[in-house]
Phi, psi and omega in degrees: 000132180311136156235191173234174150212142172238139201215134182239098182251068187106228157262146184271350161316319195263357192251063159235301166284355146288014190249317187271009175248033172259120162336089188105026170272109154298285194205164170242086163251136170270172210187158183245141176198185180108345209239160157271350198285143181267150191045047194277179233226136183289344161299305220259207019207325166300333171240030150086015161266050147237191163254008196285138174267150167295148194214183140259070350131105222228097201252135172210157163270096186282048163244016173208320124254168175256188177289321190323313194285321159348293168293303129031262188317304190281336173293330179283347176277347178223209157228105152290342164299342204259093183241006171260055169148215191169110164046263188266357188256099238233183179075172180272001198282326174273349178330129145291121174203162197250092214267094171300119196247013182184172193272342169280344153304304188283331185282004205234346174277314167335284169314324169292325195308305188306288192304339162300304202320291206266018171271003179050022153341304177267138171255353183245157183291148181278147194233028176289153178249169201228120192214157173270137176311124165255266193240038268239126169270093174310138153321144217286139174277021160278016162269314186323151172071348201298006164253030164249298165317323177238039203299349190268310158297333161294315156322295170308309202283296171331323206260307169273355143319316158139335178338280202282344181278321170308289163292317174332318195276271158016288193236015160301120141291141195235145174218097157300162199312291210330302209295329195272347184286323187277328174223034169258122169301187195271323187284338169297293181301324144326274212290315163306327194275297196225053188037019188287169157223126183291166186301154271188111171084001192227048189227166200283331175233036169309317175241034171271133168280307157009138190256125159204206176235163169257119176231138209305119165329325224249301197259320175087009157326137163295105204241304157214190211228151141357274176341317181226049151276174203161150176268053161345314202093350183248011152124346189239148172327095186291108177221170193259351192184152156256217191216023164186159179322121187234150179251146181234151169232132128014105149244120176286356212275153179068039189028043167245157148269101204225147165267105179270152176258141178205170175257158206280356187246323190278348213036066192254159165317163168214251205195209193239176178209117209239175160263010187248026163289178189313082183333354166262356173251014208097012183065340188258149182225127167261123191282116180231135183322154176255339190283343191250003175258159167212106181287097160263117164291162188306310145331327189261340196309339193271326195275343166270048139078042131277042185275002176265023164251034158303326178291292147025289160257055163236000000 
């Protein structure tokens, strides 16, 4: 069944794609709510003359996910510590705050709070607020989206904002050598570890078809899907997206210019992402290592507790 959800984190630029490239995500619009003002405009709401936040606005099937992961999700996206504001973006117009649409929507927001409070995560107190849900203004549509359409100014702006050195810090896995040596193979420990590439065509999921997800060796974060695999041709496991947040960088290495991939929580090595995928898909084809995957069939997705990307294949 469609439900809803609202989450006001920040500049609403940066809360879209994490929510839409999650399984059972309908739609994203950003947006203003929170204010009395009727319609308001993104210049007044940007320089805090309303009373309204940038927001989100969130259509989902909680028969495929839930709100909890929802709350979740939003929560790895910002600083909850931060409560006049988001990173480089000051005011109540950025204020974290989590827009309840019912009392079970409040208890499960409750609860995430409580449960960051004592994982001690954090050294300053958390400082999201809990609100009953009002009026929500969609937003100008050159807002919509903008980190597809305007992806190059979004990229900047995420970044120079403080956004991203943030969560990086924040939500990283730590491993010592010791620990990655004993359960990591040696070509794992290569390619992740110390940037390598396994050989072409001589890997483990270049050619596999079988429908599941690939998730980080390392960490098991959910990284791509089946679905949006393809045969590229160049020997190594081909995808057109992934199915959850990747971090990319400059790589200079080898007298090249390349875009490395790499993941967000272990930060292990991925491969690249080039422009020269299926133009019906987005173009991109990200080349990825098979030593830094790991393969859950489709059969298997429920019982290592991924059963909302079962939705994936229906």
């Amino acid at each position: 069944m469609k439900q809803i959800s609202v989450f006001a984190g920040g500049c609403f630029w940066c809360m879209v794609e994490p929510f839409e490239v999650l399984p059972g995500v309908l739609s994203v619009i950003s947006g203003y709510t929170g204010g009395v003002e009727t319609s308001p405009t993104y210049e007044q709401v940007s320089k805090n003359q309303t009373s309204h936040k940038e927001a989100v606005y969130i259509e989902f099937d909680d028969q495929v996910i839930t709100y909890q992961k929802l709350v979740r999700q939003y929560l790895r996206h910002i600083d909850p510590t931060d409560g006049d504001g988001q990173f480089s973006d000051r005011g109540s117009s950025y204020q974290p705050v989590i827009y309840t649409l019912n009392e079970d929507q409040y208890a499960i927001a409750s609860d995430s709070l409580e449960a960051l409070t004592r994982s001690n995560r954090f050294k300053k107190p958390i400082a999201v607020q809990i609100l009953p849900f009002t009026t929500f203004y969609k937003a100008e549509e050159k807002h919509q989206r903008y980190y597809i359409h305007s992806s190059f100014l979004f990229q900047r702006y995420e970044k120079s904002s403080g956004r991203v050195s943030f969560l990086e810090e924040a939500w990283k896995q730590t491993y010592d050598d010791a620990t990655l040596r004993s359960i990591l193979t040696p070509i794992q420990y290569i390619v992740t570890q110390k940037n390598g590439t396994e050989p072409p065509f001589k890997n483990d999921y270049w050619n596999n078809h079988n429908e599941g997800i690939y998730v980080d060796v390392v960490s098991n974060e959910p990284l791509f899907s089946s679905i949006d695999k393809f045969d590229s041709g160049c020997g190594w496991p081909s995808f057109t997206k992934p199915i959850t947040r990747i971090k990319s960088k400059n790589d200079y290495s080898h007298g090249m210019i390349r875009t490395e991939v790499r993941s967000f929580q272990s930060d292990i090595h991925l491969g690249h992402v080039f422009e020269d995928g299926p133009l019906e898909k987005g173009g991109l084809r990200y080349c990825i290592n098979s030593a830094a995957l790991r393969f859950i069939p489709k059969n298997k997705l429920a019982e290592e507790g991924f059963e909302e990307f079962l939705a994936l294949f229906q």
